[in-house]
TORKOL-4160 file (C-alpha; in steps of 0.2 Angstrom, whole numbers, padded with zeros to 4 digits, m for minus):
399
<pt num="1" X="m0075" Y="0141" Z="m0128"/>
<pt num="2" X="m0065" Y="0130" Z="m0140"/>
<pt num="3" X="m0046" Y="0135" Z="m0138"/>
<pt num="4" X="m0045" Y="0144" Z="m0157"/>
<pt num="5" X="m0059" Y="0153" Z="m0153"/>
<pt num="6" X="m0052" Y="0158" Z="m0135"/>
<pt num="7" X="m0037" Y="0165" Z="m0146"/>
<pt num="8" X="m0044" Y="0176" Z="m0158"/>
<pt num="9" X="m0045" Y="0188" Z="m0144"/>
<pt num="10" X="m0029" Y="0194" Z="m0138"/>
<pt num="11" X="m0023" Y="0189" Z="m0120"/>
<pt num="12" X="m0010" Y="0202" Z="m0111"/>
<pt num="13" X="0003" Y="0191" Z="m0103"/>
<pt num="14" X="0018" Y="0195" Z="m0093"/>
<pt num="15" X="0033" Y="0183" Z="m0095"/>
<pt num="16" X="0047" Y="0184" Z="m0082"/>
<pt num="17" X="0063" Y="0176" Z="m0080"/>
<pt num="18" X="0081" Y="0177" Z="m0071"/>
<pt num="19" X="0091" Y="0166" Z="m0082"/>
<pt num="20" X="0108" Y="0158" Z="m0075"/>
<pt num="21" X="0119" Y="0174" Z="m0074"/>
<pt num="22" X="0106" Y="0180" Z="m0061"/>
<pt num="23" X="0106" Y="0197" Z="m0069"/>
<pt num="24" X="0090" Y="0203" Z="m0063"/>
<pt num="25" X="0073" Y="0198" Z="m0069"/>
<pt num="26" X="0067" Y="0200" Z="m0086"/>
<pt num="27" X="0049" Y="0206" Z="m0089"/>
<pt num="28" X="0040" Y="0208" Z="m0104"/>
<pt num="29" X="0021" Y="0213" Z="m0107"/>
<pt num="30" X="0014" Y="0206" Z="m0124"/>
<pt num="31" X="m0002" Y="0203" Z="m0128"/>
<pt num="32" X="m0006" Y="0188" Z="m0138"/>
<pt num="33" X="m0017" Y="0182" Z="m0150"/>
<pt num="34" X="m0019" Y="0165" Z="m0161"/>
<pt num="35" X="m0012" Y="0148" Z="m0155"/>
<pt num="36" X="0002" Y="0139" Z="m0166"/>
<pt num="37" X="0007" Y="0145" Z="m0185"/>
<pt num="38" X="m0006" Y="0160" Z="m0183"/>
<pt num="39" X="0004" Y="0164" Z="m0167"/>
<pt num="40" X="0007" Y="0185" Z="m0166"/>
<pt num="41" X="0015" Y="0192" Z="m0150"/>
<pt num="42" X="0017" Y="0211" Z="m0147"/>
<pt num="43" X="0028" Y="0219" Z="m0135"/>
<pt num="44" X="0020" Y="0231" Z="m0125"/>
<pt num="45" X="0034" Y="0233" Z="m0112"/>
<pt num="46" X="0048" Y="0226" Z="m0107"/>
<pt num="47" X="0061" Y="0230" Z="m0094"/>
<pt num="48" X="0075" Y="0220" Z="m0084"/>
<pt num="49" X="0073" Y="0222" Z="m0065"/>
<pt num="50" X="0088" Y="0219" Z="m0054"/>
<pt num="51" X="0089" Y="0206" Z="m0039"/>
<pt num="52" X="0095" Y="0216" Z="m0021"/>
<pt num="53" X="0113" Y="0212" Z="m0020"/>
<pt num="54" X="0112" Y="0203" Z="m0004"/>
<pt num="55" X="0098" Y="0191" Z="m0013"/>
<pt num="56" X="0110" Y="0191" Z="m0029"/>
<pt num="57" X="0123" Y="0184" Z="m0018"/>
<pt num="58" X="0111" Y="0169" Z="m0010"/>
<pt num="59" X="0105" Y="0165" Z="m0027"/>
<pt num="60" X="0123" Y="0163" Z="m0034"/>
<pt num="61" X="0131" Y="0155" Z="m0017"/>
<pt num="62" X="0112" Y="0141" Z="m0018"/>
<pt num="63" X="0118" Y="0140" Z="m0037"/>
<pt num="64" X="0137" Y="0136" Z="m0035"/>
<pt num="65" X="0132" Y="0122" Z="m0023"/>
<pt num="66" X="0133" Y="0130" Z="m0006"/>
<pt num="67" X="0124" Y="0119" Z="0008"/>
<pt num="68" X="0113" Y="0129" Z="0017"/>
<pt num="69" X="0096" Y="0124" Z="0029"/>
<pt num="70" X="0079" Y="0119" Z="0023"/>
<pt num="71" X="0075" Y="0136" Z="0031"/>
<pt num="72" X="0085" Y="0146" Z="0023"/>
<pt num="73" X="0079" Y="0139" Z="0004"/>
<pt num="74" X="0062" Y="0143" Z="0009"/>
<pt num="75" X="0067" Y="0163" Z="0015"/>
<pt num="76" X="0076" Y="0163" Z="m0002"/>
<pt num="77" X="0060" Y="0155" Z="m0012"/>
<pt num="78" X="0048" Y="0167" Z="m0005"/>
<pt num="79" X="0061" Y="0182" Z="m0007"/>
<pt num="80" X="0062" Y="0177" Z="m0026"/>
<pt num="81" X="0045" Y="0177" Z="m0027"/>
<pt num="82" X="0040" Y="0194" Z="m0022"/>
<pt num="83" X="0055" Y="0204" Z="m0033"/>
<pt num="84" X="0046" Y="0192" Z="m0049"/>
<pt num="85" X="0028" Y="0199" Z="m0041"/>
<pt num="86" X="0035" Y="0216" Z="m0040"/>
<pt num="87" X="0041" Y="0217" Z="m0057"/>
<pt num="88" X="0025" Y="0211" Z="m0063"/>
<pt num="89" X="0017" Y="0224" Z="m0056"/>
<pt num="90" X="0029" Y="0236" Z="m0061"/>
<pt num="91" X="0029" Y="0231" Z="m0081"/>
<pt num="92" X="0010" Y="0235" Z="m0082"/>
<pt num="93" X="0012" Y="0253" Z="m0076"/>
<pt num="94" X="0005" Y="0265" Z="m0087"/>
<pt num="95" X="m0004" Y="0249" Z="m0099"/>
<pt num="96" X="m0020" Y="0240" Z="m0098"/>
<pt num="97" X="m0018" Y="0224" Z="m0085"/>
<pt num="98" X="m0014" Y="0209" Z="m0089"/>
<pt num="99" X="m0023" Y="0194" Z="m0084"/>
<pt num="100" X="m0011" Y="0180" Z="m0084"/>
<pt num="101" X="0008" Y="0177" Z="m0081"/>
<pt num="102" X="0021" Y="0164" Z="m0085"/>
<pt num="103" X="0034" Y="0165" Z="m0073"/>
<pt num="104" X="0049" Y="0151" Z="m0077"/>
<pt num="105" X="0058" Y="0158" Z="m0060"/>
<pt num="106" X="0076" Y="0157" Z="m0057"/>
<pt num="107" X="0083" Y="0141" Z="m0060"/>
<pt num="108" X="0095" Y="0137" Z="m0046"/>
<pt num="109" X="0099" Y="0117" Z="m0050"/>
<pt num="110" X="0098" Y="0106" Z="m0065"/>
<pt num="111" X="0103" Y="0089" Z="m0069"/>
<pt num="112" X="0099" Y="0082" Z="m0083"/>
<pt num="113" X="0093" Y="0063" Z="m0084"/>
<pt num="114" X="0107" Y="0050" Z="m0081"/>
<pt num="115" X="0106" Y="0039" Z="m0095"/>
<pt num="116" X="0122" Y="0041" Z="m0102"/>
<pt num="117" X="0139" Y="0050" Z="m0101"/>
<pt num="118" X="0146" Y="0061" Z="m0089"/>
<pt num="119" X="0128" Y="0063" Z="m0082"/>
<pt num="120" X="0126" Y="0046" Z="m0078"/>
<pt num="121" X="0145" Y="0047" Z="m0070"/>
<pt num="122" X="0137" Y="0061" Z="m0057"/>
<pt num="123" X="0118" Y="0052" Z="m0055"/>
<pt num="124" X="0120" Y="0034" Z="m0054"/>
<pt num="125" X="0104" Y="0031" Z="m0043"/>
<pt num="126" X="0091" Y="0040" Z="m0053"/>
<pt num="127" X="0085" Y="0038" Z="m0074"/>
<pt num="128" X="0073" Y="0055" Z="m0073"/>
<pt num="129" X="0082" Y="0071" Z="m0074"/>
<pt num="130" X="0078" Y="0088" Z="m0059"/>
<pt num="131" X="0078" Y="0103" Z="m0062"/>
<pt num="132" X="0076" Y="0118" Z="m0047"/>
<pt num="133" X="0065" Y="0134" Z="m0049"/>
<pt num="134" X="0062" Y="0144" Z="m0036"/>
<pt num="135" X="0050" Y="0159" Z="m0032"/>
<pt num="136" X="0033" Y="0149" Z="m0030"/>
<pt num="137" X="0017" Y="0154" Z="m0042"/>
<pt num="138" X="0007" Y="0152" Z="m0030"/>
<pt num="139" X="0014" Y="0167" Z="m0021"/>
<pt num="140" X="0015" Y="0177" Z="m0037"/>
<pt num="141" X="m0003" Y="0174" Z="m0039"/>
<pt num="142" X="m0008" Y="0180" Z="m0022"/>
<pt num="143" X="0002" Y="0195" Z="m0023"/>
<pt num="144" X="m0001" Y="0202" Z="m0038"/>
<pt num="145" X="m0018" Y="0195" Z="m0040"/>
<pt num="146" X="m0016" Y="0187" Z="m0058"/>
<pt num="147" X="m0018" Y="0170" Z="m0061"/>
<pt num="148" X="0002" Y="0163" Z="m0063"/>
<pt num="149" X="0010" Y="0147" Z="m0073"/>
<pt num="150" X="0027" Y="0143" Z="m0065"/>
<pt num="151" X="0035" Y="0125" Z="m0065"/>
<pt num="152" X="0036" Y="0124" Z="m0083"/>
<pt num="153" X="0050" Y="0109" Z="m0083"/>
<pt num="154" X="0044" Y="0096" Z="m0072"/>
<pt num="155" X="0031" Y="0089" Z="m0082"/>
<pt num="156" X="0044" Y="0085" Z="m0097"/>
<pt num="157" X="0056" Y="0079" Z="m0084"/>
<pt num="158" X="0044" Y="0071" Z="m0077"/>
<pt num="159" X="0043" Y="0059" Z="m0094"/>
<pt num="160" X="0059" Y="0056" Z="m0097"/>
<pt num="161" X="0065" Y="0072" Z="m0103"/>
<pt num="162" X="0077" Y="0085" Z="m0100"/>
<pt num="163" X="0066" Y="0100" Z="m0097"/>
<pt num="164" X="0077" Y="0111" Z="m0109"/>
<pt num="165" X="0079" Y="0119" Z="m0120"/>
<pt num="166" X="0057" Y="0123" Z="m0116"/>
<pt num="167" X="0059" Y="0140" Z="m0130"/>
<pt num="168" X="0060" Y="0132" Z="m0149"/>
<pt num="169" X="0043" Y="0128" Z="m0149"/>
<pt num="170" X="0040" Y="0147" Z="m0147"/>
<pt num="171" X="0055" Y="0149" Z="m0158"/>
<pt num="172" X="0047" Y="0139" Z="m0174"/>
<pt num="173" X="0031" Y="0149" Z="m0171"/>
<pt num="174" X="0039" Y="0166" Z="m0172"/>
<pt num="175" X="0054" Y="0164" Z="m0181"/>
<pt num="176" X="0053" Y="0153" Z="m0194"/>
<pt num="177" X="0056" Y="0155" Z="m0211"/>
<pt num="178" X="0049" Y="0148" Z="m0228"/>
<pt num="179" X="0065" Y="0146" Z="m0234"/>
<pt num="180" X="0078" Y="0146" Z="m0227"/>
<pt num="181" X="0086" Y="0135" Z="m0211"/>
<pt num="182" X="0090" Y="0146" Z="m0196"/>
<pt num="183" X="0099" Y="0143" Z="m0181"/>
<pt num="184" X="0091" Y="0153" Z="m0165"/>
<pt num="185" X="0104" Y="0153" Z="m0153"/>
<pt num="186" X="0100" Y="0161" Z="m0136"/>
<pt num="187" X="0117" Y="0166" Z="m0126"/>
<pt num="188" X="0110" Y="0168" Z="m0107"/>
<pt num="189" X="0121" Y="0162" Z="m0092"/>
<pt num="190" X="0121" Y="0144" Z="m0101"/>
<pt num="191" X="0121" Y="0145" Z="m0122"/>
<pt num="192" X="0106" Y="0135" Z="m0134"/>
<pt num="193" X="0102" Y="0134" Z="m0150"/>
<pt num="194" X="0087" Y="0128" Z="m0159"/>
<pt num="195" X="0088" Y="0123" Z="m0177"/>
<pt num="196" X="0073" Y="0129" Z="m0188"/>
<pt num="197" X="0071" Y="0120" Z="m0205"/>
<pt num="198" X="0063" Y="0128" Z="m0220"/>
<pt num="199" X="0046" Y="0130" Z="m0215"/>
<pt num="200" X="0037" Y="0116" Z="m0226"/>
<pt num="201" X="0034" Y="0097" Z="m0227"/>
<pt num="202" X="0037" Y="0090" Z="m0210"/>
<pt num="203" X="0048" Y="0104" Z="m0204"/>
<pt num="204" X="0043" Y="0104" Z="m0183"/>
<pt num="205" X="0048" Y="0086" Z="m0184"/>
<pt num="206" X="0065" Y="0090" Z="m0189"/>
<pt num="207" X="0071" Y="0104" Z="m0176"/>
<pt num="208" X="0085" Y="0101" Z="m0166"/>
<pt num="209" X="0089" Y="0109" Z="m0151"/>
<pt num="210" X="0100" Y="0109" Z="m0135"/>
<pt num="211" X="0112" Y="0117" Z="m0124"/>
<pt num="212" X="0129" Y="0122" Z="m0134"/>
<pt num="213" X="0139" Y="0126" Z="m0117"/>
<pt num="214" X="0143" Y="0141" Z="m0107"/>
<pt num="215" X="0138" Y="0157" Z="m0113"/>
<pt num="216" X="0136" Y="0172" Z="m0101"/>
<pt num="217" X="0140" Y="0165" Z="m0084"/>
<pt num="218" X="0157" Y="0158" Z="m0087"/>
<pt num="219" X="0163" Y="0177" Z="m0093"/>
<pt num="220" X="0154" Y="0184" Z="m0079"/>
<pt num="221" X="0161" Y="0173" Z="m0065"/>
<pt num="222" X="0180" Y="0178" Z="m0073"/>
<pt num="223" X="0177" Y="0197" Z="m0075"/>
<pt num="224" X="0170" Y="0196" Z="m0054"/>
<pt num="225" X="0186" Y="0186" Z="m0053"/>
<pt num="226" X="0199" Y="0196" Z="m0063"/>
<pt num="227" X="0193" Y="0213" Z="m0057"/>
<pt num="228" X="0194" Y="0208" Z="m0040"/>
<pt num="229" X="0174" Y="0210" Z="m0039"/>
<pt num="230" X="0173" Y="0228" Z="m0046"/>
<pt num="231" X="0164" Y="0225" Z="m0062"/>
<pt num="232" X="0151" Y="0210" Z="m0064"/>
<pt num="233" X="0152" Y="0209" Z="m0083"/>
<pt num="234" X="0159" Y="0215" Z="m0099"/>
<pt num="235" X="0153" Y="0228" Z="m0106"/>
<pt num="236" X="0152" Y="0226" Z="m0127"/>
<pt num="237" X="0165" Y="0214" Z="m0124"/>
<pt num="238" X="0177" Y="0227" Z="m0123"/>
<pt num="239" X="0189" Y="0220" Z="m0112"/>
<pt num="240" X="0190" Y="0203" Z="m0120"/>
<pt num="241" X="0193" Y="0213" Z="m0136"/>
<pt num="242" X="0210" Y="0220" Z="m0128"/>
<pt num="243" X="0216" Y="0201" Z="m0127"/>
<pt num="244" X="0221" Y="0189" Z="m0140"/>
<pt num="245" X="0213" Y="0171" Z="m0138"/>
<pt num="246" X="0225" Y="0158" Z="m0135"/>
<pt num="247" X="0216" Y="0145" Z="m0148"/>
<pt num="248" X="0227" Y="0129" Z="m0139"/>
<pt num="249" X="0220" Y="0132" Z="m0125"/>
<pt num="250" X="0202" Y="0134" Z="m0134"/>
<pt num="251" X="0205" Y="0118" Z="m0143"/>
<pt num="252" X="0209" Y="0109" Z="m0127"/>
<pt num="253" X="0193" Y="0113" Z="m0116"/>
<pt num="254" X="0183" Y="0108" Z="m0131"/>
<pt num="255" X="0189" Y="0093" Z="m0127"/>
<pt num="256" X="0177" Y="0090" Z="m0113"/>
<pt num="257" X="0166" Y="0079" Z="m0113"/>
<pt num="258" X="0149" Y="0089" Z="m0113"/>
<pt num="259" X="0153" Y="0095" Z="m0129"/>
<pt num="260" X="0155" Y="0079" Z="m0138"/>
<pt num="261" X="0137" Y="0070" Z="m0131"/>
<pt num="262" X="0124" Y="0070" Z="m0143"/>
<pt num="263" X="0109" Y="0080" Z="m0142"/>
<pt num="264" X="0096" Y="0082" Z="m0135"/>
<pt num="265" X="0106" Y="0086" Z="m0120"/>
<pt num="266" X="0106" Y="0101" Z="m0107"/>
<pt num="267" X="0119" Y="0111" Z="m0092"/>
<pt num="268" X="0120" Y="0124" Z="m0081"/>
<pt num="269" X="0131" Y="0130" Z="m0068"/>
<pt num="270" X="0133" Y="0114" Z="m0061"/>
<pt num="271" X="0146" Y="0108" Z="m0074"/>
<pt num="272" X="0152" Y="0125" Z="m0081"/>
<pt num="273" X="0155" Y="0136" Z="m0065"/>
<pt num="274" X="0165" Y="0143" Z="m0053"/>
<pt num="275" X="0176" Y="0126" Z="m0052"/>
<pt num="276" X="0175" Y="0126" Z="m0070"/>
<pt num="277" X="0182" Y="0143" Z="m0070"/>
<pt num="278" X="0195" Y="0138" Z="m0058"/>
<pt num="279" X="0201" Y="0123" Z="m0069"/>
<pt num="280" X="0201" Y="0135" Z="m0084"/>
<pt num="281" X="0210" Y="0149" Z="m0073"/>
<pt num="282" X="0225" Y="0137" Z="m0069"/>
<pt num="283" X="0226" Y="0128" Z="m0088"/>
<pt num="284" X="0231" Y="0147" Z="m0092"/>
<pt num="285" X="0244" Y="0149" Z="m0083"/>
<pt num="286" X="0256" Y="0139" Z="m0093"/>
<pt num="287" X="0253" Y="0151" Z="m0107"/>
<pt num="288" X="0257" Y="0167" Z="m0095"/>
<pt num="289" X="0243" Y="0174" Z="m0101"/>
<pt num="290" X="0237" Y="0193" Z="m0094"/>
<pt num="291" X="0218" Y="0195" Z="m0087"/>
<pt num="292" X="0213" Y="0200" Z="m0105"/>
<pt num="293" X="0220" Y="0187" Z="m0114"/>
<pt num="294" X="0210" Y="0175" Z="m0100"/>
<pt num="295" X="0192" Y="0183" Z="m0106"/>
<pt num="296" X="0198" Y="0183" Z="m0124"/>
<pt num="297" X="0201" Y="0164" Z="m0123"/>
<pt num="298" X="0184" Y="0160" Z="m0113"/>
<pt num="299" X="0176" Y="0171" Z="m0123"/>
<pt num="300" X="0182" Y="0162" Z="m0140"/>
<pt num="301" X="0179" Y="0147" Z="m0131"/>
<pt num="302" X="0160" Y="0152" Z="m0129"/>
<pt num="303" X="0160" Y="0155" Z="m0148"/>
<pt num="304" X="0170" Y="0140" Z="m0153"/>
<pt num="305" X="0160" Y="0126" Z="m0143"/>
<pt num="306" X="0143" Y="0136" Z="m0152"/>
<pt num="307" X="0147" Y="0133" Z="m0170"/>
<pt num="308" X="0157" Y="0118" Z="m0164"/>
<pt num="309" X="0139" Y="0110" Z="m0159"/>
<pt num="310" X="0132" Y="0117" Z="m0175"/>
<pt num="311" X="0145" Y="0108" Z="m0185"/>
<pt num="312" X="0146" Y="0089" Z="m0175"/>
<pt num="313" X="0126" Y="0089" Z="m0173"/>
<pt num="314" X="0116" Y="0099" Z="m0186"/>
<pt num="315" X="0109" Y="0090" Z="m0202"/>
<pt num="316" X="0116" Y="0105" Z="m0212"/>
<pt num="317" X="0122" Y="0122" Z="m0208"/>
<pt num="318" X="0110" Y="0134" Z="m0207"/>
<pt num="319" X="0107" Y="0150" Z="m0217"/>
<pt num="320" X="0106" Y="0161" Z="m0203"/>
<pt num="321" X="0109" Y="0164" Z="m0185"/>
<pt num="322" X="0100" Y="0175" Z="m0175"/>
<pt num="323" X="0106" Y="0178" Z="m0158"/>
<pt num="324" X="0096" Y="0183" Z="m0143"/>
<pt num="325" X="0100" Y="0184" Z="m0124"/>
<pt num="326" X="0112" Y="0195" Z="m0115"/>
<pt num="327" X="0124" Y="0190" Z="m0125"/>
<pt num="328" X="0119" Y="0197" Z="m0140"/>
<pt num="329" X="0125" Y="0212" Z="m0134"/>
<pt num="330" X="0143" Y="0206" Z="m0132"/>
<pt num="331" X="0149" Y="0213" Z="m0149"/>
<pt num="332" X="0166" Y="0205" Z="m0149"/>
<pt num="333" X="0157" Y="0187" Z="m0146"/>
<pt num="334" X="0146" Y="0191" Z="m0162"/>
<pt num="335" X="0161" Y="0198" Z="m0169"/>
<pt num="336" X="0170" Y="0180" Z="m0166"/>
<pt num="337" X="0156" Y="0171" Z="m0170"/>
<pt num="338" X="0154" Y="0178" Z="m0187"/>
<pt num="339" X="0172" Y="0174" Z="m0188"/>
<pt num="340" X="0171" Y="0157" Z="m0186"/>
<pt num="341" X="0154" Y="0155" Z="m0196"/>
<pt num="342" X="0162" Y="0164" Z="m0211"/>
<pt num="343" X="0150" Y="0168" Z="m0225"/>
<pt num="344" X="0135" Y="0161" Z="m0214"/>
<pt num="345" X="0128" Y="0180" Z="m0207"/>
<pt num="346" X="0125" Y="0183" Z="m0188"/>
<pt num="347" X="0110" Y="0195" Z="m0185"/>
<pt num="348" X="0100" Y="0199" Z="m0167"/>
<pt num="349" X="0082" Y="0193" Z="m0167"/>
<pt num="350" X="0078" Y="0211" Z="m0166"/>
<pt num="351" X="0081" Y="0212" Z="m0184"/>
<pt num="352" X="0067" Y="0202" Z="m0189"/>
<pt num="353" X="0055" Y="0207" Z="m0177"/>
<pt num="354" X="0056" Y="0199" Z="m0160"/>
<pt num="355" X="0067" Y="0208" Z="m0144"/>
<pt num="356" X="0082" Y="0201" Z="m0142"/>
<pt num="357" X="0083" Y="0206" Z="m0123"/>
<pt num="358" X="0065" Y="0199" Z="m0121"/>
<pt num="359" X="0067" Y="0187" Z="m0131"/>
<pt num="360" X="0066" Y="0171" Z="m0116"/>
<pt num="361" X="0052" Y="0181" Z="m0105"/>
<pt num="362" X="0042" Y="0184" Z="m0121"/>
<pt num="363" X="0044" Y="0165" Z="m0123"/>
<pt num="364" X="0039" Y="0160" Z="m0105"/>
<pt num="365" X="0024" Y="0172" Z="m0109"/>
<pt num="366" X="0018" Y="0162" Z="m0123"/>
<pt num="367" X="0020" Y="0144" Z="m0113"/>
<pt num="368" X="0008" Y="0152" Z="m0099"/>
<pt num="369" X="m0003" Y="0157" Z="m0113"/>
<pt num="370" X="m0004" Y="0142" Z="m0123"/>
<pt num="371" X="m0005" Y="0130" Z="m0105"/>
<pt num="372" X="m0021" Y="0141" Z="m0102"/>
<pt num="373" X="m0025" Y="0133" Z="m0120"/>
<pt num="374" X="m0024" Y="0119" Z="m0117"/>
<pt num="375" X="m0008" Y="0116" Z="m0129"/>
<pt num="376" X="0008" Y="0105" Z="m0126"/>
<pt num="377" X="0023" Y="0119" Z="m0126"/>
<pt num="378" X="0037" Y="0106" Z="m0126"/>
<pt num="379" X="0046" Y="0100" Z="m0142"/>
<pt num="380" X="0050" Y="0082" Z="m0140"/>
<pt num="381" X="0064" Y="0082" Z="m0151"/>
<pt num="382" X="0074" Y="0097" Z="m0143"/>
<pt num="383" X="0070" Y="0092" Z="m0124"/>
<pt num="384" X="0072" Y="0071" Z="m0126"/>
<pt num="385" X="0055" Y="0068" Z="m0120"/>
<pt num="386" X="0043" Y="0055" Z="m0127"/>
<pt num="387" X="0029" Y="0062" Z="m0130"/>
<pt num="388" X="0021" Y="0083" Z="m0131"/>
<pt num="389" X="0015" Y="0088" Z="m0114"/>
<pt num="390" X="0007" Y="0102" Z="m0107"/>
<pt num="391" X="0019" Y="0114" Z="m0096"/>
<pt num="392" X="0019" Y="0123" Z="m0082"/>
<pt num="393" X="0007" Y="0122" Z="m0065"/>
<pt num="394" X="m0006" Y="0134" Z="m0065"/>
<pt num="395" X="m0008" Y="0146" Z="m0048"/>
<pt num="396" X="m0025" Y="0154" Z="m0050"/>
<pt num="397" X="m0028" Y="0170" Z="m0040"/>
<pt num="398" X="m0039" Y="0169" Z="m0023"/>
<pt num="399" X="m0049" Y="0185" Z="m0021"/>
């Protein structure tokens, strides 16, 4: 069956992911129909399905560069992928079963390809980029019996290219606009945004995307730290919204490097982590400021390095900027950001039709459903690659 025919009939996919503040595992049900502009996704059901502290707590330590035995990685691989096969099984409760999922996994390394800057400082010996996702397909597939795509970034890596940001494909599809340029920025453990031109001429071609710096995970990491571990995030934003941001000390981390390297470029924890954190934690002290002036100031910083990125590298400012991701929620973040972005509004995703919280399982969805298509998923121009490939490895179930 030719692909477009194959897509007039709606698929029921389930996407999962556990983005870089490990917060659980998001799943959504969709079901799916029509292939590129013609895309339409439904949410059936989606849900966020917490890791089991002690698994939380490996995941975090694997991801903060603690060595630990071949062994151990693959009692942490296996683990990862039941609680992904469990919440597969548990999103389709009460719905019609699905029959294929896209799982992108938990991401617990990334290094993008040393060709240039601070990258190529911290990976002489290799050109290609890695990047680490664990909790294998192939077990997904046995256990829940549905035929799993997982491994979505290794093919693009594989070329040349970073192997992030993989969702602005899914984001031209869904969330363009005829008019007007919009900016879809998604604020997980790590911030991206993808640039969406008017939707005419040769729009695709012009869509720039890429990591704007730490979104989420930062925060997180200094609320564990200045609550002395008795909170794991904040909530509305509401502590940081006690503080005042000191902007010196704002203007100063945006003098790292990262923020200044042209796209396409990508990051994780590995440059804006715990030591990160530390670094930060010791800059403030000479401005003597109390824990809620700290998570103001990261906080401002996570804005300011955003519409920083949109400012150095966009073509033009956009329209409009839809936020998505955990972040979304932070309403003194979106409060800042609007700030800084003036007359420029700052909505949610859910506004214009697509889940905000779901947003990035939704798109891991449609890259499993297109790579049973048969249709590249990357975006050359927002990953770095050379050329479209197809994405993801496909684990078919074995009755």
């Amino acid at each position: 069956m030719h692909p477009t025919e194959e897509a007039a009939v709606p698929t029921r996919v389930i996407g999962l992911i556990s983005g870089t503040s490990v917060d659980g595992i998001d799943a959504a049900l969709v079901e799916i129909s029509g292939t590129e502009l013609d895309l339409k996704v439904e949410l059936l059901a989606g849900a966020t399905y917490p890791y089991p502290a002690e698994l939380r707590e490996k995941i975090l330590a694997v991801g903060a560069g603690v060595a630990i035995s071949m062994a151990e990685l693959a009692e942490i691989d296996d683990a990862i992928a039941i609680v992904f096969a469990q919440a597969a099984q548990n999103i389709q409760i009460g719905h019609q079963p699905a029959t294929l999922i896209g799982s992108h996994g938990q991401t617990v390394y990334h290094r993008p390809p040393a060709d240039r800057g601070i990258e190529k400082k911290t990976t002489p010996h290799s050109p290609l980029g890695y990047s680490l996702q664990l909790g294998r397909g192939a077990l997904i597939a046995h256990l829940t019996g549905i035929t799993t795509v997982s491994n979505f970034r290794v093919a693009d890596i594989a070329i040349g290219g970073h192997g992030a940001p993989l969702v602005p494909r899914v984001d031209a599809y869904l969330l363009s606009h005829p008019q007007e340029g919009r900016c879809i920025q998604n604020i997980g453990g790590i911030g991206n945004v993808a640039y969406i031109p008017p939707r005419h001429g040769d729009w695709l071609s012009k869509i720039r995307a890429w990591d704007t710096g730490p979104g989420n995970s930062l925060l997180d990491l200094a609320v564990e730290h200045l609550s002395a571990g008795t909170k794991t995030y904040d909530e509305d934003g509401n502590w940081a919204a006690s503080g005042t941001p000191c902007h010196p000390l704002v203007e100063q981390w945006l003098n790292q490097e990262y923020f200044h390297l042209p796209p396409p470029k990508s990051t994780g924890r590995e440059l804006f982590g715990v030591t990160y954190l530390h670094q930060c934690l010791k800059d403030s002290q000479a401005y003597q400021l109390n824990a809620a002036d700290i998570l103001a100031t990261l906080t401002e910083l996570t804005a300011a390095s955003i519409v920083h990125s949109y400012r150095t590298f966009l073509p033009q400012m956009p329209q409009q900027v839809l936020l998505c991701g955990g972040g979304s929620r932070n309403l003194y973040l979106k409060k800042r950001l609007q700030l800084l972005l003036t007359s420029i509004p700052v909505w949610t995703t859910d506004e214009v039709g697509l889940s905000a919280d779901f947003k990035e399982a939704i798109a891991f969805a449609v890259l499993a459903y297109w790579r049973h298509l048969g249709i590249p998923g990357n975006l050359p121009t927002a990953t770095g690659a050379p050329q479209e490939v197809l994405l993801g490895e496909v684990y078919q179930h074995q009755s």
